[in-house]
C-alpha positions in Angstrom: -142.9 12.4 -1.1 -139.9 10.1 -1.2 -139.2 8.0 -4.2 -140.1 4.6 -4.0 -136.4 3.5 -4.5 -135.1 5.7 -2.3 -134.0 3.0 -0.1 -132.0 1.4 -2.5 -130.1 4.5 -3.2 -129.5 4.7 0.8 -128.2 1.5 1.0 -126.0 2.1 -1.9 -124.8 4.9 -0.8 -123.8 2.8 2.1 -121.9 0.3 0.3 -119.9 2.8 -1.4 -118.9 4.6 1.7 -117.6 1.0 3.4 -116.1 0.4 0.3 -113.9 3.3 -0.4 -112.9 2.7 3.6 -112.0 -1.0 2.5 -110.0 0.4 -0.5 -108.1 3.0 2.4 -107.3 0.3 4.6 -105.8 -2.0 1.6 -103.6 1.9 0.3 -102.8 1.9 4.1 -101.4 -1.7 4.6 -99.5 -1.8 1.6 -97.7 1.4 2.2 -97.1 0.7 6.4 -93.2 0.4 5.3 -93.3 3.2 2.5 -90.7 6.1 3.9 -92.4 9.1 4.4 -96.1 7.5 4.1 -99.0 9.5 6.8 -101.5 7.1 7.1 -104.8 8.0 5.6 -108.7 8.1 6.6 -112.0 8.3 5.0 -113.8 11.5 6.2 -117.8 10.5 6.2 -120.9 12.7 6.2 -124.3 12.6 6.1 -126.0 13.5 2.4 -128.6 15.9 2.7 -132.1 14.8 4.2 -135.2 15.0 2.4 -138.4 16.1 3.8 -141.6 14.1 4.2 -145.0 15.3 5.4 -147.1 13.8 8.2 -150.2 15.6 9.2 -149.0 19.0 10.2 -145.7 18.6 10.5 -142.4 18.4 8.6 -140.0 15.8 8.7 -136.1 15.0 7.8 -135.3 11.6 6.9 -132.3 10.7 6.2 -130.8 9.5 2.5 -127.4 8.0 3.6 -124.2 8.8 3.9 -121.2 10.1 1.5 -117.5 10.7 1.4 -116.3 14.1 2.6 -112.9 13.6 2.1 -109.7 11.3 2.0 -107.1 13.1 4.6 -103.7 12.2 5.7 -103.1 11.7 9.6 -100.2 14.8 9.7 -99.0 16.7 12.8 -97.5 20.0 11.5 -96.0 20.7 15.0 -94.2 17.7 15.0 -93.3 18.0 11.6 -91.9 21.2 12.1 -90.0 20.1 15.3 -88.6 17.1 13.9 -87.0 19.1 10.7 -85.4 21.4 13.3 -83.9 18.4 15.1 -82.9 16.9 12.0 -80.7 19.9 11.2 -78.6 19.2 14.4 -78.8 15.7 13.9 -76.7 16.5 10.7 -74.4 18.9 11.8 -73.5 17.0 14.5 -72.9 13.7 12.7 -70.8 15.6 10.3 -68.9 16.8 12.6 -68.2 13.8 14.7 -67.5 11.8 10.8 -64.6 14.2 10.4 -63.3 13.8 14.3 -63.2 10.4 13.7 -61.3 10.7 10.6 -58.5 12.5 12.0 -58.3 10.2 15.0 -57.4 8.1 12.7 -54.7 10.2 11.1 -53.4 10.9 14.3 -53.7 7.1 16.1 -51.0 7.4 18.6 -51.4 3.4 19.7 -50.0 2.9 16.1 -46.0 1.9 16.2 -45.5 3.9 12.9 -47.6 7.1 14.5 -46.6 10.6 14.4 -46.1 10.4 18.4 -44.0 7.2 17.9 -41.8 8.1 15.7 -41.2 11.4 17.2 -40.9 9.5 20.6 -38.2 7.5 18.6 -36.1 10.7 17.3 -36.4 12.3 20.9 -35.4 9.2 22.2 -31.9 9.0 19.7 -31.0 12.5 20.9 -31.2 11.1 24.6 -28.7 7.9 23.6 -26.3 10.0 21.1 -25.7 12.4 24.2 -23.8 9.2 25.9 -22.2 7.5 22.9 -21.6 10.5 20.6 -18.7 8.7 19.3 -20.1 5.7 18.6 -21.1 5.8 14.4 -23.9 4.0 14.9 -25.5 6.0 17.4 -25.5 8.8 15.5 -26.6 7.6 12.0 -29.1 6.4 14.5 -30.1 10.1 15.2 -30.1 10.6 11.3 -32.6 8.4 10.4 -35.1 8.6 13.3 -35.2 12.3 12.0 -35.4 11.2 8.5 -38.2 8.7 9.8 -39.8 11.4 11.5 -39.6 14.0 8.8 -41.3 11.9 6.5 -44.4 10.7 8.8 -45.0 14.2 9.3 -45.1 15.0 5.8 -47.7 11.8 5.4 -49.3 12.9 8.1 -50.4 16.1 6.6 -50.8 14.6 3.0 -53.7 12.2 5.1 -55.4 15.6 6.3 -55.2 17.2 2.9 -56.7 14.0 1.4 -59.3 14.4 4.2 -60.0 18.0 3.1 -60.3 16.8 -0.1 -63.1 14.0 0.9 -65.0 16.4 2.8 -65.6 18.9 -0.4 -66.2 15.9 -2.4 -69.3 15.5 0.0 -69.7 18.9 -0.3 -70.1 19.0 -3.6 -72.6 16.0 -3.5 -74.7 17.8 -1.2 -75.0 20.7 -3.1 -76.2 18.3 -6.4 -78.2 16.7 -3.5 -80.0 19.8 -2.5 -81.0 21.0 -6.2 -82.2 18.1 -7.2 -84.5 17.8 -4.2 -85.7 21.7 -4.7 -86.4 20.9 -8.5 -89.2 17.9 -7.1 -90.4 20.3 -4.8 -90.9 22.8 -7.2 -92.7 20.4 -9.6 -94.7 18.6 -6.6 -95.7 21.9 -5.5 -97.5 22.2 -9.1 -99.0 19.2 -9.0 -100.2 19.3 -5.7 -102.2 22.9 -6.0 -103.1 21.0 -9.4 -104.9 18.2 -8.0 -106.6 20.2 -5.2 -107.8 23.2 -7.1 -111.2 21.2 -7.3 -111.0 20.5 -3.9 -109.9 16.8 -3.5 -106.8 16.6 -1.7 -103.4 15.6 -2.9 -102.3 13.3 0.0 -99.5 10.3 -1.7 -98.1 13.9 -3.1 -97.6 15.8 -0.4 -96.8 12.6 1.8 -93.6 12.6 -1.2 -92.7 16.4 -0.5 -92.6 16.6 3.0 -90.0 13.3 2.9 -87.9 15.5 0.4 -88.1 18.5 3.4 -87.0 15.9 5.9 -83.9 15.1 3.2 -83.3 18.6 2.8 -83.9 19.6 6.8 -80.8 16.8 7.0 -78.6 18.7 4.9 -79.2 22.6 5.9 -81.6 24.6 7.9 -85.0 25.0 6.6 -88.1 27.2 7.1 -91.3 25.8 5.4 -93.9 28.1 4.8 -96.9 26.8 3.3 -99.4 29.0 1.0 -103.1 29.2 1.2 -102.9 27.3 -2.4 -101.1 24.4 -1.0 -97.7 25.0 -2.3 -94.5 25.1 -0.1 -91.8 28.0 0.3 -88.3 27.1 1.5 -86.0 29.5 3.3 -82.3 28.2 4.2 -80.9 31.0 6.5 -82.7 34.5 4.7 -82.0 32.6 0.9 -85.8 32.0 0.0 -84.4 28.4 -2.4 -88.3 27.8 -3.6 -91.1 29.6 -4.0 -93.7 27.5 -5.1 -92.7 26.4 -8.4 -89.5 28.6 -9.2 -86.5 28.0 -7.2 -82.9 29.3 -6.9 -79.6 26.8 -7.8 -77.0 26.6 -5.1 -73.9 26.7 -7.0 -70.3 25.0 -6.5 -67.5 27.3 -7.6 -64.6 26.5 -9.9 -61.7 24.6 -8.0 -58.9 27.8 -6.1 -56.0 27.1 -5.6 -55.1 27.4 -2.0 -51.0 27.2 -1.7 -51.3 27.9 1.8 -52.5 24.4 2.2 -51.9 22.5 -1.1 -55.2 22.2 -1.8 -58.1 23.7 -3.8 -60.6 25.0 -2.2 -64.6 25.5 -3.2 -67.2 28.2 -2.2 -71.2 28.2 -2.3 -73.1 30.6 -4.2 -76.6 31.1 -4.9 -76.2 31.0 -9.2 -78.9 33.3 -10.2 -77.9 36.3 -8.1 -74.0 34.9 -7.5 -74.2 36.0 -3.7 -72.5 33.6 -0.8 -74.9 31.0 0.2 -74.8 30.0 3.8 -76.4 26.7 4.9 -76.1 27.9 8.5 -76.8 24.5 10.1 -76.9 21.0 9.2 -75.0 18.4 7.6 -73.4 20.7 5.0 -72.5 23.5 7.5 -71.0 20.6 9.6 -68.9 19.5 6.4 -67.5 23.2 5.8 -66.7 23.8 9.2 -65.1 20.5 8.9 -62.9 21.9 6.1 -61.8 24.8 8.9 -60.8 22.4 11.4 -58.8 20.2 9.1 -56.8 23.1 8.1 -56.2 24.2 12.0 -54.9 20.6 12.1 -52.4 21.3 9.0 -51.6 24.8 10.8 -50.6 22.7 13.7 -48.8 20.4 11.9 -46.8 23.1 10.2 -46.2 24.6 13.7 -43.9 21.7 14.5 -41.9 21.7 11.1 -41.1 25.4 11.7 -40.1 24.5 15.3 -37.7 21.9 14.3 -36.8 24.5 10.9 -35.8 27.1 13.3 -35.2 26.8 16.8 -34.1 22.8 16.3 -32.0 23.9 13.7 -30.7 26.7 15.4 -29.0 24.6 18.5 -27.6 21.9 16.1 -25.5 24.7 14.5 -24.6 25.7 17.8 -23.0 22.6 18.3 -19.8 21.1 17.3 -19.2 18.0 14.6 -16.6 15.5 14.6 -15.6 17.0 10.8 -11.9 18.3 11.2 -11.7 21.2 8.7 -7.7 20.6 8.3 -6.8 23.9 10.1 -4.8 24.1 13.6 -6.6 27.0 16.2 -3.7 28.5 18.6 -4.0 31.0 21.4 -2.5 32.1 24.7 -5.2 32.1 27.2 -5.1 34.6 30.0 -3.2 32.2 32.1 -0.3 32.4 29.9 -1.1 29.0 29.0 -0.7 27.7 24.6 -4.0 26.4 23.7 -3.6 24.6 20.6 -6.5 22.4 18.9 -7.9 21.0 15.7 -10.3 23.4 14.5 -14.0 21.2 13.6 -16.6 22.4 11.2 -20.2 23.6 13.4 -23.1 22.0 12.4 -25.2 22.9 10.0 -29.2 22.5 9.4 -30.0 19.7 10.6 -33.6 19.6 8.5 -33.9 21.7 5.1 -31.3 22.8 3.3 -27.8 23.1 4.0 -27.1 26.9 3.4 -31.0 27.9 4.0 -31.6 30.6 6.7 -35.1 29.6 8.6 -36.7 32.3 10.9 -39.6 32.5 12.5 -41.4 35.5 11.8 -43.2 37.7 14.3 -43.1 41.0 12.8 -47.2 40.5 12.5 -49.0 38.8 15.7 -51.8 37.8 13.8 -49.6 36.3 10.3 -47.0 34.3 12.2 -45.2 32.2 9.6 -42.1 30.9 8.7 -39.0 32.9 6.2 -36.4 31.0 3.9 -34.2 33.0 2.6 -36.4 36.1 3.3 -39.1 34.2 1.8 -42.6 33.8 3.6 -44.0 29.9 4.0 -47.0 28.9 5.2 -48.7 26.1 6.4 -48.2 22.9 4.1 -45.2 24.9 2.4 -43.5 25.2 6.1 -43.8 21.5 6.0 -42.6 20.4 2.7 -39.7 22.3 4.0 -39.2 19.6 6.6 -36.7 17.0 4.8 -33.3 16.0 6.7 -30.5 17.4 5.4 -28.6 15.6 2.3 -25.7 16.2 3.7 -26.3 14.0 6.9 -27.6 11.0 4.7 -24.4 11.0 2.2 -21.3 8.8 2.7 -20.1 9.5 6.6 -22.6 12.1 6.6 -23.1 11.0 10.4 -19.4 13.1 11.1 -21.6 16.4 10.7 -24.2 15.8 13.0 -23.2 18.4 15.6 -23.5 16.5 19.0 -20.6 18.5 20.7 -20.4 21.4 22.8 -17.7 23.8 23.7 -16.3 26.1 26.2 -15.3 29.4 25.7 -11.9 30.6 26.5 -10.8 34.2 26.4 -7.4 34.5 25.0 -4.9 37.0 26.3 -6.2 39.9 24.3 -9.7 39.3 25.8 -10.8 38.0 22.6 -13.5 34.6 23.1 -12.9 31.2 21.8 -15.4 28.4 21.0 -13.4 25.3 21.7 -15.1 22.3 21.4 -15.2 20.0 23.8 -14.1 16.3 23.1 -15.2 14.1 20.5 -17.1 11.9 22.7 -19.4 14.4 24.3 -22.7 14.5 23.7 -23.6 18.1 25.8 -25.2 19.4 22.6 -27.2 16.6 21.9 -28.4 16.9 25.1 -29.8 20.6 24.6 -31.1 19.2 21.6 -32.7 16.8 23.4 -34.2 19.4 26.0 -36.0 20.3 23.3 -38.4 17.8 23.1 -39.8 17.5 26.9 -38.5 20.8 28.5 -40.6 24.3 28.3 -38.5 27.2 26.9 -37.0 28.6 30.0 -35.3 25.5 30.7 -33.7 25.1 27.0 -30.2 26.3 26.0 -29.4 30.2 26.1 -28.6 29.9 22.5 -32.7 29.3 21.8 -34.4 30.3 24.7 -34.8 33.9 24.2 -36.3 33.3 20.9 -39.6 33.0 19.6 -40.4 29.5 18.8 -43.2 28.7 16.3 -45.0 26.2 19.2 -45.1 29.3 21.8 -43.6 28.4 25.3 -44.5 24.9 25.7 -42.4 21.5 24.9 -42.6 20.3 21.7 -43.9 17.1 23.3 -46.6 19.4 25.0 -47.5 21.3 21.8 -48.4 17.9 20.4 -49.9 16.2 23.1 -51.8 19.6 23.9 -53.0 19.4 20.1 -53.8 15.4 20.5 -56.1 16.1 23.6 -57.7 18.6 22.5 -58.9 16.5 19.2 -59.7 13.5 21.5 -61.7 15.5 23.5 -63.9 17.7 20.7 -64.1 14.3 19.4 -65.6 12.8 22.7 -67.7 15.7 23.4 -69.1 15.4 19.5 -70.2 12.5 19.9 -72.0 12.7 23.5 -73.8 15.8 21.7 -74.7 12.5 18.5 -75.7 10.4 21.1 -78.0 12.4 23.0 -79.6 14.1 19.6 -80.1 10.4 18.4 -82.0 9.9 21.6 -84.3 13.4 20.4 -85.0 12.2 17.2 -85.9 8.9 18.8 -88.5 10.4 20.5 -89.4 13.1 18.0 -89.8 10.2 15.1 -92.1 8.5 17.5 -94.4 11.2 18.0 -94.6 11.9 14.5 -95.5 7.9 13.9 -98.2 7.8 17.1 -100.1 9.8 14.4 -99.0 9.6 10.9 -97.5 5.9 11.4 -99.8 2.7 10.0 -101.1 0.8 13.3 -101.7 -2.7 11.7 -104.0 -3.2 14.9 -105.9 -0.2 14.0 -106.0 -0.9 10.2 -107.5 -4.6 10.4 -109.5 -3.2 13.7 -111.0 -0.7 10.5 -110.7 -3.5 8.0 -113.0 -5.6 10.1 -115.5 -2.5 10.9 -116.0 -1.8 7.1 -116.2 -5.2 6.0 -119.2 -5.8 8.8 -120.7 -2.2 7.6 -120.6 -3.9 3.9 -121.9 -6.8 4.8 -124.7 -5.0 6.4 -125.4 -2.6 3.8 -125.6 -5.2 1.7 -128.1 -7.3 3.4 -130.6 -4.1 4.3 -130.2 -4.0 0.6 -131.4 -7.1 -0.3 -134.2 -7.3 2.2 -135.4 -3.9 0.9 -134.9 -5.3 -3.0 -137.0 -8.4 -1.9 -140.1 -5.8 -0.3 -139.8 -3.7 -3.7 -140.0 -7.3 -5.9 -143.1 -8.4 -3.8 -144.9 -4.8 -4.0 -144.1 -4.2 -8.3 -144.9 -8.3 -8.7 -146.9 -9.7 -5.9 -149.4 -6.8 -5.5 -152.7 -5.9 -7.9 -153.3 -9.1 -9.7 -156.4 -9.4 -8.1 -159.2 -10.8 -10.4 -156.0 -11.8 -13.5 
């Protein structure tokens, strides 16, 4: 037999039920711009029925309704496909951060440009070949090359500055990351916590999955989630947290890389001090960043070992206007007295003034530059790279060596360099060749030599070296613009069902406020029948 209240308690029952949705609608407003927020709904049920006899026969009525739940509107597939996007997203934005970097190192359509100023030097050779007498024209060489020297030497100090930006970053990610696995690790606690009694822990794990989306930006992730709620990371075979212990991704102490002036950084995983490889994502993007810069320095250190060596080598093939006070005489084959001042050859026309430069090929795969015997390498090839003092002192102009000469066999069959006149320029003009001409078409005296920029002009090394930057740079960011599209799309599936709908929420707003309403009235109206039946009825004959 049912209780004569039993009504009441339905109704209530009722009212409670609306209410909490209210309360879920309100939690789900006021969190529609919360990052990371899944929109939430009340999960109702049916209490138990109670039985009631009629006659013969059994029946279930009901006693109202109850909450079942509170869930979160999540799609793990999504989820899971968006933090595998996000990876790329990173990487690729990393990448195309650092392009864009060193197109601004290397911006040609700047007057003071690597490319211009080299344009200028190449372009002082070409008018010292015509007025090689001429002071001015000359000293004009001289300081395009000092120019030119120097804007390669800032050039390079840019892209070790860049290097050193990127491992700042580097190092910020890595603090980045830990600190995200520690919240993981203590959400993961909390979370199996809360729902060990069987509620469910929704503004908590709505809070860890944003810190996998952070974390699927940085490096790859796997998430594997346990039967007791808690989450397991994996970045590339490292397990980093397993549910509430983790691993610390450690930075090492600075090395000193002489190679290319800088110090370099590697990533370890602390606790078991084994490499740690991101293998994707923004932080992969930043190291692979640091390789690329260093190509660029490699380059760059290609060209001051071309101008070290080979440039060098056809300046002191030529002849200066610096008489060394000495008469040459000879009787040529012809019977004829050659008689001449005798001239100093040039010397180097970048380093140092007795220095031998060579350029190393005893090892295909450790190409590099000697001094004196002694090996240089990249950013110490191109502190190398300084014009002569000599050139820059008082008349030092007299010693550039812009004159060629003929050779004349005496009559004991013995060769003579004797230079040609003072206003010839023929030597400036092979020095010249090197700049736009390939190897074959360069002067005997360098062209059967191997040159630190291969075969090509030194114009085509660096234009080859240019392009090929402005087009990883152009394909970097067609691959940014076409992953920003994905996540586009990926971000609005996962809103379609975790996003708040406002339309939805007042449409749910409106529903439970009616449903209240109602509630409330079948309340009353039952409360008004229970006042007339305990007040109104027997008090017959009073």
């Amino acid at each position: 037999m049912l209780s004569t209240f039993h009504g009441l308690n339905t109704m209530v029952s009722g009212i409670q039920n609306n209410r909490v949705g209210l309360n879920t609608v309100g939690h789900n407003i006021s969190n529609s711009s919360s990052e990371g927020y899944s929109r939430q709904q009340v999960n109702s049920v049916a209490t138990r029925s109670q039985t009631i006899w009629s006659y013969s026969r059994a029946n279930q009525i009901g006693s109202g309704v109850g909450v079942y739940g509170i869930s979160r509107a999540r799609d793990i597939y999504a989820d899971r496909q968006y933090w595998k996007e996000n990876t790329t997203d990173g990487y690729y934005n990393a990448k195309a951060k650092n392009y864009s970097k060193l197109e601004t190192i290397f911006n040609d359509s700047d007057d003071n440009s690597l490319q211009a100023s080299m344009e200028k030097f190449y372009q002082a050779w070409v008018d010292c070949s015509t007025t090689a007498s001429t002071a001015s024209s000359r000293q004009n060489v001289i300081n395009a090359g000092y120019n030119f020297a120097e804007t390669l030497n800032a050039t390079a100090t840019q892209v070790q500055a860049q290097i050193e930006s990127v491992y700042d970053e580097i190092i910020l990610s890595v603090d980045n990351i830990n600190s995200m696995t520690d919240r993981v690790t203590v959400l993961n606690g909390q979370i199996m916590e809360m729902e060990a009694n069987g509620s469910s822990a929704n503004d908590l794990r709505d809070q860890r999955d944003l810190l996998v989306d952070q974390l699927s930006k940085i490096m790859h992730i796997s998430v594997n989630e346990t039967p007791n709620g808690m989450y397991n990371l994996v970045c590339n075979g490292t397990t980093l947290v397993n549910g509430t212990s983790k691993v610390t991704i450690a930075v090492s102490k600075p090395i000193n890389n002489e190679v290319y002036g800088i110090s370099d950084y590697t990533l370890n995983i602390k606790e078991s001090d084994i490499p740690f490889n991101p293998g994707n994502g923004e932080l992969y993007g930043q190291l692979q960043s640091v390789l690329e810069d260093k190509q660029y320095i490699d380059r760059l250190a290609n060209m001051a070992g071309f101008l070290l060596t080979t440039l060098n080598a056809q300046h002191k093939d030529g002849y200066t206007l610096a008489k060394t006070g000495n008469q040459v005489s000879f009787t040529n084959q012809a019977g004829q007295e050659v008689t001449y001042d005798e001239v100093k050859k040039g010397n180097n026309f970048y380093g140092e003034t007795d220095a031998v430069y060579l350029w190393d090929t005893t090892n295909p795969d450790d190409l590099h530059m000697t001094k004196n015997g002694v090996a240089k390498r990249g950013i110490q090839i191109i502190k190398e790279l300084t014009i002569n003092q000599d050139l820059t002192a008082t008349d030092g102009h007299n010693l550039l060596a812009t004159r060629g000469y003929e050779t004349v066999k005496d009559n004991t069959g013995t060769e003579h360099e004797v230079p040609n006149g003072v206003a010839d320029g023929s030597n400036a003009v092979w020095v010249s060749t090197l700049f736009n001409c390939v190897k074959g078409n360069t002067s005997p005296t360098v062209n059967t030599t191997t040159r630190a920029i291969g075969d090509e002009s030194f114009y085509s090394y660096y234009n080859t070296s240019m392009t090929t930057l402005g087009s990883a740079t152009e394909n970097m960011n067609n691959k940014v613009e076409f992953q920003s599209d994905l996540m586009t799309q990926i971000t609005n599936l996962r809103e379609s069902t975790s996003g708040v709908n406002w339309d939805e929420e007042l449409t749910n707003m409106i529903t439970f406020q009616q449903g209240y309403a109602a509630c409330s009235r079948c309340l009353t109206t039952m409360d008004e029948m229970l006042d007339k039946l305990i007040n109104s009825t027997g008090v017959v004959g009073r």
